[in-house]
Backbone as XML, in Angstrom:
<?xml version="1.0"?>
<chain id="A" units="angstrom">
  <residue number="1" name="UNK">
    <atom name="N" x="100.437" y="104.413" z="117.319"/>
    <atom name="CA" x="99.547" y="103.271" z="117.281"/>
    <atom name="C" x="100.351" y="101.991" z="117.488"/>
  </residue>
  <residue number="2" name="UNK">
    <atom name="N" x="99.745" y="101.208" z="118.332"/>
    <atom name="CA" x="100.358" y="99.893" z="118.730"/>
    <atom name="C" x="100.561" y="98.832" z="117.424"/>
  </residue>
  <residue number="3" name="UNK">
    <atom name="N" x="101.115" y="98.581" z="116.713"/>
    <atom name="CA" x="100.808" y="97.967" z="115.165"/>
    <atom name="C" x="101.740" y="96.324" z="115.475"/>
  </residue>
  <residue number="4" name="UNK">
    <atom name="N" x="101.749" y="95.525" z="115.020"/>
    <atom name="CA" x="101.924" y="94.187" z="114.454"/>
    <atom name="C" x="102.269" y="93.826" z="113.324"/>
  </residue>
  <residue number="5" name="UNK">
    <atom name="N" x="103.212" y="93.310" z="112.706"/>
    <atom name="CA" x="103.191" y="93.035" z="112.027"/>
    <atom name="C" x="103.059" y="91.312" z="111.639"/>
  </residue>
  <residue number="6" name="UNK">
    <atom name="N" x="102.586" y="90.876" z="110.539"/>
    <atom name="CA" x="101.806" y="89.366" z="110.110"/>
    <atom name="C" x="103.091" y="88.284" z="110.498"/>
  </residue>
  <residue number="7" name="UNK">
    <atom name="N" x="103.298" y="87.403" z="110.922"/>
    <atom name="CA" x="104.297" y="86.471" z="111.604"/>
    <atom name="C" x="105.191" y="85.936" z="109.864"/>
  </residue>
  <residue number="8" name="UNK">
    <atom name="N" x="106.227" y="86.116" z="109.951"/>
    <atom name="CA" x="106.621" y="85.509" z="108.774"/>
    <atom name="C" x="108.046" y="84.795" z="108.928"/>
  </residue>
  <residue number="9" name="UNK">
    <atom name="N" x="108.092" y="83.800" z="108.448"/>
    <atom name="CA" x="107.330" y="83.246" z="107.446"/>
    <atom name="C" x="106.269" y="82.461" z="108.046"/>
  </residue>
  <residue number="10" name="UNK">
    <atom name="N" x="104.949" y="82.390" z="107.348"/>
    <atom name="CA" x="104.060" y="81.466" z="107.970"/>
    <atom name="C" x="103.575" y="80.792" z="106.747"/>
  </residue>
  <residue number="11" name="UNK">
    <atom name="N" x="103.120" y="79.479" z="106.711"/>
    <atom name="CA" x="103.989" y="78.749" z="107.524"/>
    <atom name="C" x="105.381" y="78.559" z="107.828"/>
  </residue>
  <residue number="12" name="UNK">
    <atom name="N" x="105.818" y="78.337" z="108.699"/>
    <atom name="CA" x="106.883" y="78.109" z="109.213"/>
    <atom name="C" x="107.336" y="76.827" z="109.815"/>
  </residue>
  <residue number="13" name="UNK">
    <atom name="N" x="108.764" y="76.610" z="109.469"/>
    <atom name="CA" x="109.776" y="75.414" z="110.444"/>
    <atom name="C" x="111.039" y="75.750" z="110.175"/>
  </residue>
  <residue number="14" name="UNK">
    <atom name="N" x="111.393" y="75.800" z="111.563"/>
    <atom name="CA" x="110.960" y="75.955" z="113.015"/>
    <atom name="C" x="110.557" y="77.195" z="113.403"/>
  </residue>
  <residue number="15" name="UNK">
    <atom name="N" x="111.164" y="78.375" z="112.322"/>
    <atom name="CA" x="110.907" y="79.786" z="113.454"/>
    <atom name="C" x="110.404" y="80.450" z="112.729"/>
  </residue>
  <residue number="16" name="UNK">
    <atom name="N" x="109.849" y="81.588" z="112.874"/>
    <atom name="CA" x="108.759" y="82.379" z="112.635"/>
    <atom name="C" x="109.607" y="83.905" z="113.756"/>
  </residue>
  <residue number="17" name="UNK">
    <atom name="N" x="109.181" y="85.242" z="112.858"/>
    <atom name="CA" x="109.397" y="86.382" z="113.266"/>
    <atom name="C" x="108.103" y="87.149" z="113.262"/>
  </residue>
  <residue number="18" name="UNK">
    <atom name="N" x="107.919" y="88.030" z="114.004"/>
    <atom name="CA" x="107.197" y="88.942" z="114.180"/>
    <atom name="C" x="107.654" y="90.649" z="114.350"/>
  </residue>
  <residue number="19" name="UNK">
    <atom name="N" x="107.393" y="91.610" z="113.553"/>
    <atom name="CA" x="107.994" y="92.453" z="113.698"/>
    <atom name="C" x="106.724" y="93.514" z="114.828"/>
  </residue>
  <residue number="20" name="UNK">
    <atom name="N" x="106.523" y="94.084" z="115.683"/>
    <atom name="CA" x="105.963" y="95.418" z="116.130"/>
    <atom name="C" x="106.328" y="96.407" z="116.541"/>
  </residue>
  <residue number="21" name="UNK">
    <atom name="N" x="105.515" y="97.589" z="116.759"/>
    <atom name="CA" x="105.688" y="98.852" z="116.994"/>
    <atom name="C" x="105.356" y="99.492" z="118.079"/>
  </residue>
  <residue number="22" name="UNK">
    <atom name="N" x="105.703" y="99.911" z="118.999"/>
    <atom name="CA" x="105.207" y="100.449" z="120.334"/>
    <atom name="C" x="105.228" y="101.948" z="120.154"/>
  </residue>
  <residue number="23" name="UNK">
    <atom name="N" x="103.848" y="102.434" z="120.357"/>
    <atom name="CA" x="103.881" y="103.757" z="120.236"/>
    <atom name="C" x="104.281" y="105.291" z="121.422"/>
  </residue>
  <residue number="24" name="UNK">
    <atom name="N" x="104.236" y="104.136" z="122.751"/>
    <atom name="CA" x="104.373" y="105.162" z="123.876"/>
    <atom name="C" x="105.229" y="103.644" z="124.451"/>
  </residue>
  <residue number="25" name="UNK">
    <atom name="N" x="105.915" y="104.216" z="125.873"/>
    <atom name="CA" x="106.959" y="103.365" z="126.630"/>
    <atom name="C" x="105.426" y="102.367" z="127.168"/>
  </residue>
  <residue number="26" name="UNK">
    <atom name="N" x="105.958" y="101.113" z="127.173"/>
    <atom name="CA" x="104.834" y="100.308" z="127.526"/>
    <atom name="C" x="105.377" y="98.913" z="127.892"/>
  </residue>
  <residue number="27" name="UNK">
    <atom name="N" x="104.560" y="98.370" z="128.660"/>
    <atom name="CA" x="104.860" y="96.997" z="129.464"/>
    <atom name="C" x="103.905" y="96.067" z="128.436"/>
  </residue>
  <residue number="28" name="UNK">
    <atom name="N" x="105.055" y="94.879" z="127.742"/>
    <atom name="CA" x="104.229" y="94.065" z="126.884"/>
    <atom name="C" x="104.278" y="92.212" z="127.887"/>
  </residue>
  <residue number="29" name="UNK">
    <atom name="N" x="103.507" y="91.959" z="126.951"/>
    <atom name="CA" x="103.518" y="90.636" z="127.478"/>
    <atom name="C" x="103.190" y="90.141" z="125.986"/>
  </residue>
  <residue number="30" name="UNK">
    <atom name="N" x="104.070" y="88.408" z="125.667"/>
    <atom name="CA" x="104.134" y="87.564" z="124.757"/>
    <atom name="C" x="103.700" y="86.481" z="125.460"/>
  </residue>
  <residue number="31" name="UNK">
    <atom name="N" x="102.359" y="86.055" z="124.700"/>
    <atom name="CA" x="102.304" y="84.605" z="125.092"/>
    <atom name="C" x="102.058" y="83.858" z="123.564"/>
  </residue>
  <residue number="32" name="UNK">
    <atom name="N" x="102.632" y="82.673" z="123.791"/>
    <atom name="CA" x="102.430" y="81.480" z="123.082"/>
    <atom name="C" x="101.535" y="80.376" z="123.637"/>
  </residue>
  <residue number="33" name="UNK">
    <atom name="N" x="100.045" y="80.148" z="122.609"/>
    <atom name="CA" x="99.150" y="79.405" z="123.026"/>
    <atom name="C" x="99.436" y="78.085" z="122.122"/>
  </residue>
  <residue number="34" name="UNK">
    <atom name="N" x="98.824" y="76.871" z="122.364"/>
    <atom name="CA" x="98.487" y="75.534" z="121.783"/>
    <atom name="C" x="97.308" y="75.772" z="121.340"/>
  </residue>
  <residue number="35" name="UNK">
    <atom name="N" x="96.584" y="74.720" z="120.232"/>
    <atom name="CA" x="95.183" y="74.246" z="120.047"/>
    <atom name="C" x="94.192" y="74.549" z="121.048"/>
  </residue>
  <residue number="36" name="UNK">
    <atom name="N" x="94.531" y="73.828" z="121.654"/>
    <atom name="CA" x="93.996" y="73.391" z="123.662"/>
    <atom name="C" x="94.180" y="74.568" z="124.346"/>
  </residue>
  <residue number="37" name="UNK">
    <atom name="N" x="94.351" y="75.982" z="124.075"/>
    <atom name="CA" x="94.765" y="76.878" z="124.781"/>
    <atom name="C" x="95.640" y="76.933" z="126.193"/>
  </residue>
  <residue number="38" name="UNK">
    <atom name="N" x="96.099" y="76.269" z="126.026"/>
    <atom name="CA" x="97.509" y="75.881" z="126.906"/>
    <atom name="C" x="98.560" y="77.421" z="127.032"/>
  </residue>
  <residue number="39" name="UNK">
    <atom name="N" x="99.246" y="77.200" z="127.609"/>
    <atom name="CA" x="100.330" y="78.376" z="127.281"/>
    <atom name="C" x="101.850" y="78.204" z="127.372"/>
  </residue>
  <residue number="40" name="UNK">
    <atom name="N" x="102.353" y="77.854" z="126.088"/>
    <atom name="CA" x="103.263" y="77.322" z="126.404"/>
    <atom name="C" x="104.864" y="78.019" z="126.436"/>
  </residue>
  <residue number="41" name="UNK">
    <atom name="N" x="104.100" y="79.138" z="126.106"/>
    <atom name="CA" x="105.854" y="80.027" z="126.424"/>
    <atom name="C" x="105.328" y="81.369" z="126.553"/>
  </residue>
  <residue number="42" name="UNK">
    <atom name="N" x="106.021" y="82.101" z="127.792"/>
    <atom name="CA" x="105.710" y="83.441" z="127.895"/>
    <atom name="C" x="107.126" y="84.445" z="128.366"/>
  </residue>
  <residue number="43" name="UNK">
    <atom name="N" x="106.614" y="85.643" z="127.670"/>
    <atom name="CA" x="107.449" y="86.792" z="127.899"/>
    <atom name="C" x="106.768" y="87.434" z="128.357"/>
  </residue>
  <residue number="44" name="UNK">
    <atom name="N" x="107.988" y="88.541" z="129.591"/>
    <atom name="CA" x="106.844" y="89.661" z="129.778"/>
    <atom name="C" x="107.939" y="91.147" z="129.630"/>
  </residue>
  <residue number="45" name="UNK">
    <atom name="N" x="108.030" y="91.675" z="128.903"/>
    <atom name="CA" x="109.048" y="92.986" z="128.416"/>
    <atom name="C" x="108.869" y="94.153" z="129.413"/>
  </residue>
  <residue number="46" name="UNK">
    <atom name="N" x="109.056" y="94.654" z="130.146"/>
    <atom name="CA" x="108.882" y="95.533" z="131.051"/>
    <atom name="C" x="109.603" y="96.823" z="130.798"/>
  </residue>
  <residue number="47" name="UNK">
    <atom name="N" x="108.629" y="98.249" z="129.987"/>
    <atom name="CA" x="109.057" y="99.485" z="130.260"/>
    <atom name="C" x="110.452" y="99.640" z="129.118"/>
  </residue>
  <residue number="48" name="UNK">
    <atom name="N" x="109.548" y="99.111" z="127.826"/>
    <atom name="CA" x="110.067" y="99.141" z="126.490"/>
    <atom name="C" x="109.939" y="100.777" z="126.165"/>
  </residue>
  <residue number="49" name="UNK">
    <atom name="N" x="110.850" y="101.207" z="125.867"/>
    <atom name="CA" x="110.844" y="102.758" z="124.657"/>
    <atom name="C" x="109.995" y="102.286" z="123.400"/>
  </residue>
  <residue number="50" name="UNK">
    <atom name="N" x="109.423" y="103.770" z="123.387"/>
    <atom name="CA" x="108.694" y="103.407" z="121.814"/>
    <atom name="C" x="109.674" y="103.182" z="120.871"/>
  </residue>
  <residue number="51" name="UNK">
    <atom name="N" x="109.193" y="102.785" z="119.655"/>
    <atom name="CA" x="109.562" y="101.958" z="118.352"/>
    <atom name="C" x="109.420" y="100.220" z="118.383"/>
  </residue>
  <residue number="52" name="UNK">
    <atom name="N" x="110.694" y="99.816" z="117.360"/>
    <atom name="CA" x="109.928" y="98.817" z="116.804"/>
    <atom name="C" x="111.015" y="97.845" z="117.032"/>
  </residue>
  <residue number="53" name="UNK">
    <atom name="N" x="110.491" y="96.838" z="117.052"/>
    <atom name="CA" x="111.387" y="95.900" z="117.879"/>
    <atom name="C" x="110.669" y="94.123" z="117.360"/>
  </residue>
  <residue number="54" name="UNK">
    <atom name="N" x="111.764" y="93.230" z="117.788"/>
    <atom name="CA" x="111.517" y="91.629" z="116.089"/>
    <atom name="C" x="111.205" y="90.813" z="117.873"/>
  </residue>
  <residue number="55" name="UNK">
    <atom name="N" x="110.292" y="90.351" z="117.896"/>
    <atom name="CA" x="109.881" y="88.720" z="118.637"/>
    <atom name="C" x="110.217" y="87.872" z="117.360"/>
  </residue>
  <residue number="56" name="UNK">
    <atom name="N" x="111.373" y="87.042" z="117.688"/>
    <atom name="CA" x="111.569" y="85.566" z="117.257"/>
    <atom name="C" x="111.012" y="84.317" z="117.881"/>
  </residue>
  <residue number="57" name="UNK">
    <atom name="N" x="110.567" y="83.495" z="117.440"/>
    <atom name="CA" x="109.746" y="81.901" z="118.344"/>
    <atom name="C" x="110.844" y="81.219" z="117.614"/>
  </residue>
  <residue number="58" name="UNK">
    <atom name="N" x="111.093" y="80.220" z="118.094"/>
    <atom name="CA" x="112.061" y="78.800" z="117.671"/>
    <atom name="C" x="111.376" y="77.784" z="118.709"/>
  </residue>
  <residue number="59" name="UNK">
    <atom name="N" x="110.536" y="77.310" z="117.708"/>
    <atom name="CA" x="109.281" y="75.965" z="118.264"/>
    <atom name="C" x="110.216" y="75.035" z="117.577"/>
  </residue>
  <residue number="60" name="UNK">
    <atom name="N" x="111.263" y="74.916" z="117.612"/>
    <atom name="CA" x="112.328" y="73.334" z="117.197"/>
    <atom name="C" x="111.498" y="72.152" z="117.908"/>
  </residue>
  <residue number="61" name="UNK">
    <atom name="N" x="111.169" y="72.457" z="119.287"/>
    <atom name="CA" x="110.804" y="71.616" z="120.312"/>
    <atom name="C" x="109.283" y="71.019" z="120.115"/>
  </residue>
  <residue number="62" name="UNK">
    <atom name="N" x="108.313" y="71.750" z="119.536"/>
    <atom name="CA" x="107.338" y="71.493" z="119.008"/>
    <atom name="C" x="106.768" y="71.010" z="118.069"/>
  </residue>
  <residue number="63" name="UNK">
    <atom name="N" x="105.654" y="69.915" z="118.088"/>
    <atom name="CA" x="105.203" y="69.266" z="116.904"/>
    <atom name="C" x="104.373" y="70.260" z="116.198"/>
  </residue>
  <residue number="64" name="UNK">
    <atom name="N" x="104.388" y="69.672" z="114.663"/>
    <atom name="CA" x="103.502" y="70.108" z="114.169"/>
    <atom name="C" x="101.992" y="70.275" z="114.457"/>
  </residue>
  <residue number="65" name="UNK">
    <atom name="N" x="101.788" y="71.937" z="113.939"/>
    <atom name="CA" x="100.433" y="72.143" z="114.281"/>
    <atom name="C" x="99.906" y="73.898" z="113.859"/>
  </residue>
  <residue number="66" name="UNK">
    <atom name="N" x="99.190" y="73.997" z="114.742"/>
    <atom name="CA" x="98.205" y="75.482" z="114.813"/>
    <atom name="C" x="98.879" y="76.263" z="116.289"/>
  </residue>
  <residue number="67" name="UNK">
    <atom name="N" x="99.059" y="76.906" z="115.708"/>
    <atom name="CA" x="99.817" y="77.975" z="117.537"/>
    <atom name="C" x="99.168" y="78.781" z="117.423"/>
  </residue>
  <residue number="68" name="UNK">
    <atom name="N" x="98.910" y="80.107" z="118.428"/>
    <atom name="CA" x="98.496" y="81.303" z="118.728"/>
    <atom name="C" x="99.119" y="82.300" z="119.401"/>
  </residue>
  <residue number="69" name="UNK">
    <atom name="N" x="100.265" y="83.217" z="119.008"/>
    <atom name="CA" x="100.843" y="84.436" z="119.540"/>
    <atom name="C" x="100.330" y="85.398" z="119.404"/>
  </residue>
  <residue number="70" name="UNK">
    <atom name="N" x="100.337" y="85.539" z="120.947"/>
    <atom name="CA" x="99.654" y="86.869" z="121.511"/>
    <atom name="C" x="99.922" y="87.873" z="122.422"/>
  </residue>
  <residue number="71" name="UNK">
    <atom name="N" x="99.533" y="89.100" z="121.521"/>
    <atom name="CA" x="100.511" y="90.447" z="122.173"/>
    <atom name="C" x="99.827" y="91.004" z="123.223"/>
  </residue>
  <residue number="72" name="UNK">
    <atom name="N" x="100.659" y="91.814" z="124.242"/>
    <atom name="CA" x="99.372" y="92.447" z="124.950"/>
    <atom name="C" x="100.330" y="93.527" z="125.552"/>
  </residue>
  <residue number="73" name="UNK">
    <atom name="N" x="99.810" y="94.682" z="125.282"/>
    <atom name="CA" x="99.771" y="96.125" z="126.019"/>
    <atom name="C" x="98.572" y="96.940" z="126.801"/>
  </residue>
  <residue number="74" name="UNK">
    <atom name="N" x="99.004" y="97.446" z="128.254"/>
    <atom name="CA" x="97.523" y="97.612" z="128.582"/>
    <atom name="C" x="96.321" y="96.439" z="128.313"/>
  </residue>
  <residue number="75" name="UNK">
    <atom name="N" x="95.275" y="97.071" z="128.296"/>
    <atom name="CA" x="94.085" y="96.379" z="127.633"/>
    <atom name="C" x="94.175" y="96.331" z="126.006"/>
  </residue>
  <residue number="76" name="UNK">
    <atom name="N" x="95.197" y="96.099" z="125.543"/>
    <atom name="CA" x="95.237" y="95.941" z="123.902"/>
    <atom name="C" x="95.810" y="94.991" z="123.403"/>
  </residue>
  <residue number="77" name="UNK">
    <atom name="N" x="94.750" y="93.721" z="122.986"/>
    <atom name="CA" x="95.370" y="92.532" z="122.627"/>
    <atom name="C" x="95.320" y="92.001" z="121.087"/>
  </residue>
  <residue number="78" name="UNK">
    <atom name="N" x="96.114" y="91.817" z="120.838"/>
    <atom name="CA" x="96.415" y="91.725" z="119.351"/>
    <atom name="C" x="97.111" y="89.673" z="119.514"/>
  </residue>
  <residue number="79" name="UNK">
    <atom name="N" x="96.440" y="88.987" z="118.600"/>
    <atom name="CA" x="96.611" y="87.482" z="118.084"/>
    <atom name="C" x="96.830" y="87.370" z="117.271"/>
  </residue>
  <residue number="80" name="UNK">
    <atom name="N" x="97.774" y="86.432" z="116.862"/>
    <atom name="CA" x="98.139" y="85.861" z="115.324"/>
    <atom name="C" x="98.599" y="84.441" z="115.182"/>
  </residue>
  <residue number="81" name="UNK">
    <atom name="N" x="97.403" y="83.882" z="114.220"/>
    <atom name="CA" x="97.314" y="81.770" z="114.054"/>
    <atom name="C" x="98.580" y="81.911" z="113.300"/>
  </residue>
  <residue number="82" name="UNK">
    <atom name="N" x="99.622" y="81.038" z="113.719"/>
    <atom name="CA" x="100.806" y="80.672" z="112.811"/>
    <atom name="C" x="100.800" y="79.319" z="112.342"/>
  </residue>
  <residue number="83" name="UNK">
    <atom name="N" x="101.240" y="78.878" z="111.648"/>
    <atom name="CA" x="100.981" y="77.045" z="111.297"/>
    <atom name="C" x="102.109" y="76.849" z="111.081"/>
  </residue>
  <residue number="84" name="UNK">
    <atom name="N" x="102.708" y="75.604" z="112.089"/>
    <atom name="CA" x="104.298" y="75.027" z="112.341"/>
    <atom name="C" x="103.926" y="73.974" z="111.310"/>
  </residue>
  <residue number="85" name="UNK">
    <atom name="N" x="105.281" y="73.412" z="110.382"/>
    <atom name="CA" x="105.135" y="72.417" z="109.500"/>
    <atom name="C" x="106.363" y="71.769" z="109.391"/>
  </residue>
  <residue number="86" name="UNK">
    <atom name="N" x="106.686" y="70.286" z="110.014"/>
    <atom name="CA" x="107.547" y="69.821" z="110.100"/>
    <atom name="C" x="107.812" y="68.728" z="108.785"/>
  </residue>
</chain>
C-alpha cells in the first residue's frame, strides 16, 4: 500500500519532513502548492524500488503561510496542508 506519512514537524520553520512508502517500483511526482494554487517546487522520482524513503522541503525562501504537498503515483494522489511559521 502506497502510505504517507503526516509532515513533521508541522508547524514548521523552515523545514518540514515527510516520510513514505512505495509498495511496488513506481514513478512519483512531488509537488509543492501555494494558497493560490501556484506550484512552486516540483520533483519528479523516476522508477523508485519499493520501500520507504524521507522528502525533505526547506521553504527558508518562503514567507509565512499555508502550503500544500502533494504526492502522486499513477492515479493515486495523496495531499498534506503544512503551516510555515516564521
Amino acid at each position: 500500500k502506497f502510505s504517507i506519512n503526516k509532515p513533521y514537524p508541522n508547524p514548521f520553520n523552515p523545514i518540514t519532513v515527510i516520510e513514505y512508502g512505495l509498495p511496488f517500483k513506481s514513478n512519483l511526482s512531488i509537488r509543492i502548492y501555494d494558497i493560490l494554487g501556484r506550484i512552486l517546487h516540483q520533483e519528479n522520482k523516476n522508477t523508485l524500488e519499493p520501500g520507504y524513503y524521507t522528502f525533505t522541503w526547506d521553504a527558508a525562501i518562503y514567507s509565512s503561510g499555508i502550503y500544500f504537498i502533494q504526492f502522486q503515483i499513477s492515479d493515486i494522489l495523496q495531499t498534506h496542508k503544512v503551516l510555515l511559521l516564521k
